[in-house]
C-alpha positions in Angstrom: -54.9 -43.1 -46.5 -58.7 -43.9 -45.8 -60.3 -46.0 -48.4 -63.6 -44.6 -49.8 -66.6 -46.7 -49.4 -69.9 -45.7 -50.6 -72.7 -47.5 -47.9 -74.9 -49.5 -50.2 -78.0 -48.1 -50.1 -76.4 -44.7 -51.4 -75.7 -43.7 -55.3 -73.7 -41.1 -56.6 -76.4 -38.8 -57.1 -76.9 -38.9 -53.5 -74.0 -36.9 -53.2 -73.3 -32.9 -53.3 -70.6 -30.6 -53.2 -70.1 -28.6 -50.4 -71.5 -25.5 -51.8 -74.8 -27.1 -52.9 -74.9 -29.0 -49.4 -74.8 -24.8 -48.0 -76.9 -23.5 -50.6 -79.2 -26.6 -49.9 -79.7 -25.4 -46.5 -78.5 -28.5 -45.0 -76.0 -26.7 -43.0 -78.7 -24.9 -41.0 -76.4 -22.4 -38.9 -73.8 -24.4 -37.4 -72.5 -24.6 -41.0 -73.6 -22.1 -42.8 -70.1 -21.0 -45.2 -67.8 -23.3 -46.9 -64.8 -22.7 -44.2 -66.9 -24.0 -40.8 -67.0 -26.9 -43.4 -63.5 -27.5 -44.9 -62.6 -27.0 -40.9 -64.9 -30.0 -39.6 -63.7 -31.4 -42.7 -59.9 -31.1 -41.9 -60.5 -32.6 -38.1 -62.7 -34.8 -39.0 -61.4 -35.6 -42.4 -60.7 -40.1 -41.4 -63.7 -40.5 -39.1 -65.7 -38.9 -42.0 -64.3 -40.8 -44.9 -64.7 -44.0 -42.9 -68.4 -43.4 -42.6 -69.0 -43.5 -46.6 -70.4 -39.3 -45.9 -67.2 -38.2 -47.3 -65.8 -38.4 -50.8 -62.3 -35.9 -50.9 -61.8 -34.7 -54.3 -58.6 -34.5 -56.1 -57.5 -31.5 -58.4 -60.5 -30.3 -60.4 -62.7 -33.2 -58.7 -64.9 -31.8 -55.7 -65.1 -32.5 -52.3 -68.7 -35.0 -52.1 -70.6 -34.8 -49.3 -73.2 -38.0 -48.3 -76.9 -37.6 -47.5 -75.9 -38.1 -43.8 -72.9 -35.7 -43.7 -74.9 -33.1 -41.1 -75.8 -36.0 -38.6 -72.5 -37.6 -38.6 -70.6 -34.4 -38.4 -73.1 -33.6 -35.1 -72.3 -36.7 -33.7 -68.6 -35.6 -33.8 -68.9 -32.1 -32.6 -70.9 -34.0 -29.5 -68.0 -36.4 -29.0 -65.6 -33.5 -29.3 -67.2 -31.8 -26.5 -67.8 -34.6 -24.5 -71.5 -34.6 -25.1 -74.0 -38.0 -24.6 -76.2 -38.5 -27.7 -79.6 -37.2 -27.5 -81.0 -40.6 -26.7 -79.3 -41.5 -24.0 -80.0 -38.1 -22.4 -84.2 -38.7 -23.4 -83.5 -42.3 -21.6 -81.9 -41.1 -18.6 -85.1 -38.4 -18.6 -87.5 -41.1 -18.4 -86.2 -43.2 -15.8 -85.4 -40.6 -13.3 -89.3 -39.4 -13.9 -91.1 -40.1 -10.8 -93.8 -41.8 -10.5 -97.3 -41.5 -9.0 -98.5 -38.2 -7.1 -96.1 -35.1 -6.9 -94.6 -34.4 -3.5 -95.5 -31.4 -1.4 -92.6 -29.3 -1.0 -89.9 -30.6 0.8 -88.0 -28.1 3.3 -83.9 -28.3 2.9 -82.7 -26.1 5.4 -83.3 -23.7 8.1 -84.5 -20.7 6.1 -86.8 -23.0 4.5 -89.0 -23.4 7.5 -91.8 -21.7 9.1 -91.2 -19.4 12.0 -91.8 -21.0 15.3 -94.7 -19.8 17.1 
């Protein structure tokens, strides 16, 4: 079993059930009822204890969800599908830019080209 550790710079009142994190709108579509998030929840459930954005409950106690629980849970969706992080894509953006002037069209093939006078 996971051990719980609550990142530092959090407190307990940081922290909300799952219904409050909906009805918060922190969800935003992707997790917008509570069974899109007891299912991330139940795939997820070490990686998301192991970042501190996941308290389980016991019994009457309630599932807690950290401040970060939407970014994190992102970040696993993306690594799910095989997905690079939105930096990397943004960095890969800016060094394939060109730079200087724009080039003129450049013709690929045959139907590309002007007729032959």
């Amino acid at each position: 079993m996971a051990k719980h550790r609550l990142p530092s710079s959090y407190e307990l009142a940081d922290f909300r059930t799952i219904e409050q994190w909906i009805e918060g709108g922190h969800g935003g579509s992707r997790f917008d009822r509570f069974d899109k998030v007891a299912y991330l929840i139940r795939l997820h459930r070490d990686e998301l204890i192991a970042s501190g954005e996941l308290v389980p409950g016991r019994g009457a106690r309630p599932t807690l969800l950290g401040p970060r629980f939407g970014k994190v849970a992102m970040r696993l969706l993306r690594q799910q599908a095989d997905i690079p992080d939105a930096r990397a894509i943004t960095r890969k953006a800016r060094q394939k830019r060109p730079r200087g002037r724009p080039r003129k069209h450049i013709q690929t093939s045959e139907t590309d080209r002007a007729p032959a006078d």
